[in-house]
N, C-alpha and C positions, 0 to 999 in steps of 0.2 A: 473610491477604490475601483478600478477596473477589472472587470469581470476575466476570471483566468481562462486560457485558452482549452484548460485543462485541471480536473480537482481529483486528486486520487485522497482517497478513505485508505487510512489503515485501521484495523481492527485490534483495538486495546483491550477488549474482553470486558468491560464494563458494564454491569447489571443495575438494574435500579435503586440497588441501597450503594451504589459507587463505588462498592470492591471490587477488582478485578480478579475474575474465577476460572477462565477460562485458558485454552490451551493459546491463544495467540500470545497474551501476554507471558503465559511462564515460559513459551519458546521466546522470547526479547523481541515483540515485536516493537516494545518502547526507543529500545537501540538501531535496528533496524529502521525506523521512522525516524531519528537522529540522522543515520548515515543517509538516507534520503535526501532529505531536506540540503544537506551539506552535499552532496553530489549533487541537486538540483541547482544549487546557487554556483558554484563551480562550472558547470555546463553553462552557467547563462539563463538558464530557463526558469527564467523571473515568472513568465505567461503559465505558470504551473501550482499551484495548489494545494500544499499536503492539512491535513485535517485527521486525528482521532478519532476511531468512532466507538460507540456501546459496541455489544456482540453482533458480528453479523452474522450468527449461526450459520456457520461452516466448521464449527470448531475442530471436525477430525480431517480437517483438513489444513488447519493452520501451521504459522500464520497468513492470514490472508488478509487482502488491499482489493478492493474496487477502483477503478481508470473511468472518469467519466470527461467526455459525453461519449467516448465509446461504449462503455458498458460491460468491460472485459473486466473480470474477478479472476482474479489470481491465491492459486494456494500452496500451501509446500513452500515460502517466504522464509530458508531460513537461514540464507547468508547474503553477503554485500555481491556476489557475484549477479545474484537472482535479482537483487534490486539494480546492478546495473543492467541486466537482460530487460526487466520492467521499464526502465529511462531510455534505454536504445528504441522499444519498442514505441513510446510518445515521441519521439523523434520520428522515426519513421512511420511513423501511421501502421505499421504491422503489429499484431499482439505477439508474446512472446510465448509463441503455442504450444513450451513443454510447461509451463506453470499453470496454463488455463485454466480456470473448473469447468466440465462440462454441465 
């Protein structure tokens, strides 16, 4: 496999006994990482990444995704608008600076 140019995390709220309890998940970050994936393929941008992750404890702020090797964390994820501002933003090397977490 060739290493992606790019791996965004999204955060499924998964704890160590494997329930998810967290706020990402019950705002549909499961659907939301659906429409991703399916805009990522659509754009073309195969060189892209998406992955689930346990909690990344930010929960009052979800949901929220990590962008690496930038390193940009995004929160407030909660419609297909914000994931395309997120995808614009891997295009063009800019973050998309009204979802950032500080």
């Amino acid at each position: 496999m060739k290493k992606p140019a790019h791996h965004v995390f999204v955060c499924a709220s998964f704890r160590m006994s494997g329930e998810p309890q967290g706020v990402c998940h019950k705002k549909g970050s499961g659907q939301l990482m659906q429409y991703l994936e399916t805009e990522l393929s659509d754009r073309g941008l195969g060189d892209v990444s998406v992955s689930a992750t346990g909690c990344l404890k930010v929960c009052d702020r979800g949901p929220a995704m990590v962008v690496y090797p930038e390193n940009w964390w995004y929160g407030k994820i909660e419609s297909e608008e914000a994931i395309d501002a997120i995808i614009d933003s891997i295009e063009s090397g800019t973050p998309a600076a009204e979802y950032l977490l500080a």
